[in-house]
C-alpha positions in Angstrom: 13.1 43.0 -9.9 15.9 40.5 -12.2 17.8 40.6 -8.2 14.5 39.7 -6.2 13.4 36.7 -8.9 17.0 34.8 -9.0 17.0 35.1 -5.2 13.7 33.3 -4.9 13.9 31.2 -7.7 17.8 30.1 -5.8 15.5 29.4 -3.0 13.0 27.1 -4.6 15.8 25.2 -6.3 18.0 24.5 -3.2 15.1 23.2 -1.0 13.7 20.8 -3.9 15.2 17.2 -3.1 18.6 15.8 -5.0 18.0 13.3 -7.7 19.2 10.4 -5.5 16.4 11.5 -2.3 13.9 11.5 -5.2 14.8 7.8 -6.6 15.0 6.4 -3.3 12.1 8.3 -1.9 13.9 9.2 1.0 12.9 12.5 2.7 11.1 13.5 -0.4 7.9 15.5 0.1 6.2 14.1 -2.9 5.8 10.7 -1.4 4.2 9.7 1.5 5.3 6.9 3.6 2.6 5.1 5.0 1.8 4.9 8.9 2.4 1.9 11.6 -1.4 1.5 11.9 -5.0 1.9 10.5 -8.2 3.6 11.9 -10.5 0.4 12.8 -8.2 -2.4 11.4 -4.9 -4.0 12.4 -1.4 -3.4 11.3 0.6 -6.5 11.0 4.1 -7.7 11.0 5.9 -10.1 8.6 5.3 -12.8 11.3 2.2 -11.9 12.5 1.1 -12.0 8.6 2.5 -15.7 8.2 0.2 -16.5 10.8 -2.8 -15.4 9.5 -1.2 -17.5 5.7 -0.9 -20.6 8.0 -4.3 -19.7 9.3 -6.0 -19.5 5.9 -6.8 -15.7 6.2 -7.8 -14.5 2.8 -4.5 -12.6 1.7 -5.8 -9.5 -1.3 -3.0 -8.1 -3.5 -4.4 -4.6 -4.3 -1.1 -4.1 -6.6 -2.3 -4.2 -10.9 -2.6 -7.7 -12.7 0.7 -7.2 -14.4 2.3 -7.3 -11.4 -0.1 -9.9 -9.5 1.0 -12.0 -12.4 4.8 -11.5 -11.8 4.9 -12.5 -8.2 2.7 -12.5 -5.1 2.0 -13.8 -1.7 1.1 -17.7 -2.4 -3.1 -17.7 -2.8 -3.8 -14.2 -3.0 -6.0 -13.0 -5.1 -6.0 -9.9 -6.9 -8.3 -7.2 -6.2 -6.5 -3.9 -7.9 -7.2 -1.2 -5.9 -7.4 1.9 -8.8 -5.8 5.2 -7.5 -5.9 8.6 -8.9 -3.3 9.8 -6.5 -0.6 7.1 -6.6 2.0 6.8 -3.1 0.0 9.4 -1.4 -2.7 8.9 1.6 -4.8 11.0 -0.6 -8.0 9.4 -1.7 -9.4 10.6 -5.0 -13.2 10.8 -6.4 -11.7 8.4 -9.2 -10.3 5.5 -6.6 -11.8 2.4 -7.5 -12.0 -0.6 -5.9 -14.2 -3.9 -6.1 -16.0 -4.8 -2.7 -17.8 -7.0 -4.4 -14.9 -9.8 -5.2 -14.8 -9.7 -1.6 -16.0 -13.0 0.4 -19.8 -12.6 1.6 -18.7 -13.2 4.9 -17.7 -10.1 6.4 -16.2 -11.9 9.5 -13.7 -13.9 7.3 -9.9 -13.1 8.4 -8.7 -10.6 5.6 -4.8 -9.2 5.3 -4.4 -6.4 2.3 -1.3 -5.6 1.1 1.1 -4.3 -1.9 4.5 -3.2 -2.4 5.6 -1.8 1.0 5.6 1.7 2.2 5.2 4.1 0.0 2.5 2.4 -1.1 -0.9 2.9 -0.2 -2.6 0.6 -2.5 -3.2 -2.1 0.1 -4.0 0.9 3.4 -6.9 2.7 1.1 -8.5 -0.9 0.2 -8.3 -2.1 3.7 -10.2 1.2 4.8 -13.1 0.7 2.1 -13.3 -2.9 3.3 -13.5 -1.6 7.3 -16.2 0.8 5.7 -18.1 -1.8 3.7 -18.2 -3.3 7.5 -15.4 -6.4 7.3 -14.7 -6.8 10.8 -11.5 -8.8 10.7 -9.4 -6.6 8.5 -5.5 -6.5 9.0 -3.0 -4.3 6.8 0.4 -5.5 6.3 2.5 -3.2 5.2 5.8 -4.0 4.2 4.1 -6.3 1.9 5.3 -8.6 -1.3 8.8 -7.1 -0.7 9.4 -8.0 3.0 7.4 -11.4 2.8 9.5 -12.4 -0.7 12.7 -11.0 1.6 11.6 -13.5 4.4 11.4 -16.9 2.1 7.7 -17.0 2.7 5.7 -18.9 -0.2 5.1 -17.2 -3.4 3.5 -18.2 -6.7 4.2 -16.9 -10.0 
């Protein structure tokens, strides 16, 4: 039985990811990277996102306040999109998020975003907005790091 256990417990330990895979989150099954595109929204690039900004599209930062406070996308607000399963596409009974501090206008131009892939802060708040019936909703997600990395405006 002491054989069969240390062979399958060799197993387990050589197909867990190295320290470095987990810190970088690359090829690490406890993280999911988010997808190119969302289910009755659009995706948007870092250029097609500065359009919408130069449009006036109402830019939401679904990341928390401490962060919001830190740094964001020039005018955003803040609307934290509450997870119970953090950098997964799984949506938990306990998610919270406030529709309500959304504009009345469910027509208004709205881009969602957070902290890049593999964050899923700014995909699960852009799916409750489709839901809620927002027609115009866009998803950028490379988010605060790829716009900050472009020179785009931010605010403290």
């Amino acid at each position: 039985m002491k054989p069969l256990f240390l062979c399958l417990t060799l197993i387990v330990a050589l197909n867990l990811p190295t320290p470095s895979a987990l810190a970088q989150n690359v090829d690490n099954p406890f993280v999911d990277h988010t997808p190119f595109e969302i289910p009755g929204g659009k995706y948007v690039t870092a250029e097609e996102a500065k359009h919408l900004w130069d449009q006036k599209a109402m830019f939401v930062d679904t990341r928390v306040s401490e962060e919001y406070r830190e740094r964001t996308i020039k005018g955003a607000i803040n609307i934290v999109y509450k997870e119970q399963f953090a950098r997964t596409r799984l949506v938990g009974s306990k998610d919270e998020f406030d529709l309500a501090a959304l504009p009345a206008d469910k027509n208004q131009p709205l881009v969602f975003f957070c902290n890049g892939s593999p964050c899923w802060k700014g995909y699960k708040a852009a799916l409750k907005a489709i839901a809620a019936g927002y027609t115009q909703v866009h998803w950028y997600r490379d988010g605060l790091p790829d716009w900050t990395k472009r020179g785009y405006p931010t605010q403290p």
